[in-house]
Backbone as a printed PyTorch tensor [residue, N CA C, xyz], in Angstrom:
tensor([[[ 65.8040,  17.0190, 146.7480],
         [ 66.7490,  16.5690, 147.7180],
         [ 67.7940,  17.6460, 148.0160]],

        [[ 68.4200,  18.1580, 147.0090],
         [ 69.2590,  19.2380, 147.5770],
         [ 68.9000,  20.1530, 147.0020]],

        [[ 67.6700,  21.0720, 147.4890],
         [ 67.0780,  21.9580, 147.7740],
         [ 67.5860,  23.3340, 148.0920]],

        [[ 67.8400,  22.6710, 148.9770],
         [ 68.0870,  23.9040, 150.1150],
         [ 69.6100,  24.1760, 149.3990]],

        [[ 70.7330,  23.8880, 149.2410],
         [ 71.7440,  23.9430, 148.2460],
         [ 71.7220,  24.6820, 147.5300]],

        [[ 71.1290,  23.8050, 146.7200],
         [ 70.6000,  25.1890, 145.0980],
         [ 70.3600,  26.4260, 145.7460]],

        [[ 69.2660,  26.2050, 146.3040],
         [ 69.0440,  27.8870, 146.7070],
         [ 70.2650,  28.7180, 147.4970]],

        [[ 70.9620,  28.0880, 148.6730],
         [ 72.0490,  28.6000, 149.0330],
         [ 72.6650,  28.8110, 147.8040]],

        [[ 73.1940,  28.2260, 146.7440],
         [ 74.4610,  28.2690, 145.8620],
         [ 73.8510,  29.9240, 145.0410]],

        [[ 72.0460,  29.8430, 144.6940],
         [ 71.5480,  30.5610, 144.1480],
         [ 72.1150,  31.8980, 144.6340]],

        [[ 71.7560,  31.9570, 145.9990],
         [ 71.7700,  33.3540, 146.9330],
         [ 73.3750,  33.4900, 146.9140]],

        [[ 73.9710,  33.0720, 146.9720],
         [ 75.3320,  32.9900, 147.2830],
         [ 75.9290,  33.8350, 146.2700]],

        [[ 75.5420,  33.5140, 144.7960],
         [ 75.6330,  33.8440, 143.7770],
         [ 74.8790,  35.2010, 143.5310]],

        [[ 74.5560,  35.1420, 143.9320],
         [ 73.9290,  36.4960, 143.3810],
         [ 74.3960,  37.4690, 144.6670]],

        [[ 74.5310,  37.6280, 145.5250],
         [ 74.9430,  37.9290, 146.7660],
         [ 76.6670,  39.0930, 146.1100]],

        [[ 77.3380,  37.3270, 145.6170],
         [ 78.7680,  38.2130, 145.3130],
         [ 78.3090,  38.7890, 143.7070]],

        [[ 77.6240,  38.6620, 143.3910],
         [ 77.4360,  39.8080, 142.0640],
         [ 77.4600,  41.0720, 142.1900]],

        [[ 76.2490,  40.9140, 143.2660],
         [ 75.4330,  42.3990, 143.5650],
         [ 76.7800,  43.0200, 144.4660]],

        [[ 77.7750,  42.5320, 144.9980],
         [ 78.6910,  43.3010, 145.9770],
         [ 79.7380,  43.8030, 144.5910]],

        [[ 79.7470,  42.7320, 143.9530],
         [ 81.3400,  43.1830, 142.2930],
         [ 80.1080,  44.0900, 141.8450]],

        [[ 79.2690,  44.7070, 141.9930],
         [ 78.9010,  45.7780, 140.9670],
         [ 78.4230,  46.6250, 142.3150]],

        [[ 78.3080,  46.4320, 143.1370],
         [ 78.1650,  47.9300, 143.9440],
         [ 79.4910,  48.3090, 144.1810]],

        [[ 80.7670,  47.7320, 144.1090],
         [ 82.1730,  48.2870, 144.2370],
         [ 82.6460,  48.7260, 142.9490]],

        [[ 82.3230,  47.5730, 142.0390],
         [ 82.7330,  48.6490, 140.8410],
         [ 82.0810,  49.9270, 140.8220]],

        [[ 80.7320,  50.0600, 140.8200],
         [ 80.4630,  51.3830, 140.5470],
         [ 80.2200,  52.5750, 142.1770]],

        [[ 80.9420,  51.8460, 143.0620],
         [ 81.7670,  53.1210, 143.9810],
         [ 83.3810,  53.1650, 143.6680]],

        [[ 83.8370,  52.4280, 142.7410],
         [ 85.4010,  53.0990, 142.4190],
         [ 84.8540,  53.6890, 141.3110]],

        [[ 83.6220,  53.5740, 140.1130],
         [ 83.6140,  54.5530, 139.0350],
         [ 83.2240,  56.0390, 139.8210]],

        [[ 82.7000,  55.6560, 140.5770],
         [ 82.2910,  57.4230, 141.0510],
         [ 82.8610,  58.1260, 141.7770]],

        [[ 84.1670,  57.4070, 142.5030],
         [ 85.1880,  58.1070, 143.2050],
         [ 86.0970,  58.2520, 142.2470]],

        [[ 86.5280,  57.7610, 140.9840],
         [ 87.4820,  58.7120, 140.0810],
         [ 86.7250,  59.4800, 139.6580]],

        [[ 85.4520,  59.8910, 139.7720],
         [ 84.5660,  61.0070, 138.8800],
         [ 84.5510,  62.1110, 139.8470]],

        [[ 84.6360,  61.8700, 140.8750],
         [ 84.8910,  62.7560, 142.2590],
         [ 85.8760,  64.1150, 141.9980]],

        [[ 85.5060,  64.8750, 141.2510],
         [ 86.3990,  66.0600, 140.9740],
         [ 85.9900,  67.4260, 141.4760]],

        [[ 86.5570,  68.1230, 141.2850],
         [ 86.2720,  69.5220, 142.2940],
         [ 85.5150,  70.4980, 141.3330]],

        [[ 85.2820,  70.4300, 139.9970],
         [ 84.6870,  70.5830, 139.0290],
         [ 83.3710,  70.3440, 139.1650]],

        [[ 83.4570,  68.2670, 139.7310],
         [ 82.2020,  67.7690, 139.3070],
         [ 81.4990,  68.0360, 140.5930]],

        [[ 81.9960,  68.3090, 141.9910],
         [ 81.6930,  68.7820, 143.0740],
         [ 80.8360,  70.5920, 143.1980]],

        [[ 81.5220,  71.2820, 142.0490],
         [ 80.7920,  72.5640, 142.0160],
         [ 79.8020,  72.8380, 141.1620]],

        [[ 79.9760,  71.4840, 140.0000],
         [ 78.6020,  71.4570, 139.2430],
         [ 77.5860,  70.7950, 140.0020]],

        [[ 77.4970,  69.7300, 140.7330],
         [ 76.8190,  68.9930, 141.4960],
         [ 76.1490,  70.3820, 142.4280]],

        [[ 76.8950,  70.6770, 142.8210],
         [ 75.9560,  71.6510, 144.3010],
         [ 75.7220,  73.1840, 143.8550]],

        [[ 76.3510,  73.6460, 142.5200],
         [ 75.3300,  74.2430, 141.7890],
         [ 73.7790,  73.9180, 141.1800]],

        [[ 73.8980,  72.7830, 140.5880],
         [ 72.7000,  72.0100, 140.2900],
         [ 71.7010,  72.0450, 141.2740]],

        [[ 72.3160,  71.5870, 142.3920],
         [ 71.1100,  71.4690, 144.0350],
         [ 70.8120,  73.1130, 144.3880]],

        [[ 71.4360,  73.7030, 144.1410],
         [ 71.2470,  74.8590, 144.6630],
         [ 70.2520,  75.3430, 143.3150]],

        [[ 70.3850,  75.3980, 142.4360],
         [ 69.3760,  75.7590, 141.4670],
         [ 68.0730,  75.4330, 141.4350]],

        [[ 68.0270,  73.8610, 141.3960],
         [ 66.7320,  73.3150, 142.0710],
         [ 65.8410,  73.6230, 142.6310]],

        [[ 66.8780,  73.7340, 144.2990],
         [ 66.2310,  74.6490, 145.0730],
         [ 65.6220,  75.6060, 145.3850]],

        [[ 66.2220,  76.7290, 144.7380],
         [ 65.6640,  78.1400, 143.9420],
         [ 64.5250,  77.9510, 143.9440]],

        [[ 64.5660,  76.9530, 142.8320],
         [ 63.6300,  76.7540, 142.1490],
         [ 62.4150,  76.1520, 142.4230]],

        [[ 62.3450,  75.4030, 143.3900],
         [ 61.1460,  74.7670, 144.4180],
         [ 60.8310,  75.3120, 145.5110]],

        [[ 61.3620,  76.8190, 145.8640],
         [ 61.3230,  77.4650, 146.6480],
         [ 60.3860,  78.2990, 146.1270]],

        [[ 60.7740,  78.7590, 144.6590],
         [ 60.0080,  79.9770, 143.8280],
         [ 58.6020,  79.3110, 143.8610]],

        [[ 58.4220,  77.8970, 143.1320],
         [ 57.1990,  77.2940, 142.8840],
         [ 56.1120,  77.2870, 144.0920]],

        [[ 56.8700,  76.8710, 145.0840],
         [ 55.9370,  76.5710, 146.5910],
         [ 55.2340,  78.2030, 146.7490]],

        [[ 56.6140,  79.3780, 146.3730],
         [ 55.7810,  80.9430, 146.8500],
         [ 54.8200,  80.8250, 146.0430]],

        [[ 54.6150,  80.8550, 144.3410],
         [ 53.7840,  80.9200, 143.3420],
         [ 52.4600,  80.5170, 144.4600]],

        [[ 52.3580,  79.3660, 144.6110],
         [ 50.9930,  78.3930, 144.8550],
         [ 50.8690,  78.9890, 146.4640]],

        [[ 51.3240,  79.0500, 147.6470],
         [ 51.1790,  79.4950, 148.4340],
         [ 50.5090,  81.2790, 148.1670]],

        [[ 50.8170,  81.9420, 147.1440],
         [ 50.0740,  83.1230, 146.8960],
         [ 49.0290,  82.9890, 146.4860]],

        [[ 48.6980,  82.4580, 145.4850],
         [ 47.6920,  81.6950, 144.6320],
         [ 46.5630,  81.3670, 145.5340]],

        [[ 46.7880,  80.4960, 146.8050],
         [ 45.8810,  79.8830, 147.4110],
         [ 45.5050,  81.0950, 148.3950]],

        [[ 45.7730,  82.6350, 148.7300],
         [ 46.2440,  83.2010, 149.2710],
         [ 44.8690,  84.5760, 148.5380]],

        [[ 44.5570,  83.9600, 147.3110],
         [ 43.3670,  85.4760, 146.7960],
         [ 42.3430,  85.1590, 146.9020]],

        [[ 41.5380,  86.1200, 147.6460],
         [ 40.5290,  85.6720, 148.2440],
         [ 39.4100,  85.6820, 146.8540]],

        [[ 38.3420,  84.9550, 146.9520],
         [ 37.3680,  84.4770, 145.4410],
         [ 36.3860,  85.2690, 145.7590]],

        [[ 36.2310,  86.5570, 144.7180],
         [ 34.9860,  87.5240, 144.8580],
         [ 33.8410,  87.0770, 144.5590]],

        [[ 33.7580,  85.7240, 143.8240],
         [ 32.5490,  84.7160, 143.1370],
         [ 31.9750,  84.4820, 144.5110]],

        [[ 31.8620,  83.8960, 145.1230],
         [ 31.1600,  83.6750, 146.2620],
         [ 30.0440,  83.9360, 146.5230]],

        [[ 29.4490,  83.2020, 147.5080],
         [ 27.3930,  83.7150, 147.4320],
         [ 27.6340,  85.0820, 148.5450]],

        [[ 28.7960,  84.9120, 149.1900],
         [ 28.2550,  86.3790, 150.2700],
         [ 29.1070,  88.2630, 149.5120]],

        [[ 29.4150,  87.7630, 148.1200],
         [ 30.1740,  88.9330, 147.5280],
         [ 28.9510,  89.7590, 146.9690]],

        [[ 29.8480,  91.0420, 147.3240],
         [ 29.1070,  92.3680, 147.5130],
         [ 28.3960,  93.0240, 146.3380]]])
């Protein structure tokens, strides 16, 4: 009989949970917001990067030598 209720009260409920913990944890990460944690952060990305840049050349060379095994090698 009251169905539909419950489930509203359900959703409702869970609704304002999920909003008290996505605000709490955007005020924990805006006091973490430091100019420190800003130059470690985009050092990190930038390292990464490097670094998936280096990997992609590796395999792009790699795929790049031609195979003397072959039936038409000399």
């Amino acid at each position: 009989m009251f169905t539909r209720a419950r489930w509203f009260a359900l959703g409702s409920a869970t609704t304002l949970g999920a909003t008290l913990f996505v605000v709490n944890r955007a005020r924990t990460m805006k006091e973490q917001l430091t100019p420190q944690g800003v130059a470690r952060a985009s050092a990190s990305l930038a390292a990464d990067t490097i670094e998936a840049v280096g990997i992609r050349l590796q395999r792009s060379a790699l795929r790049e030598v031609p195979n003397e095994t072959g039936p038409y090698a000399g």
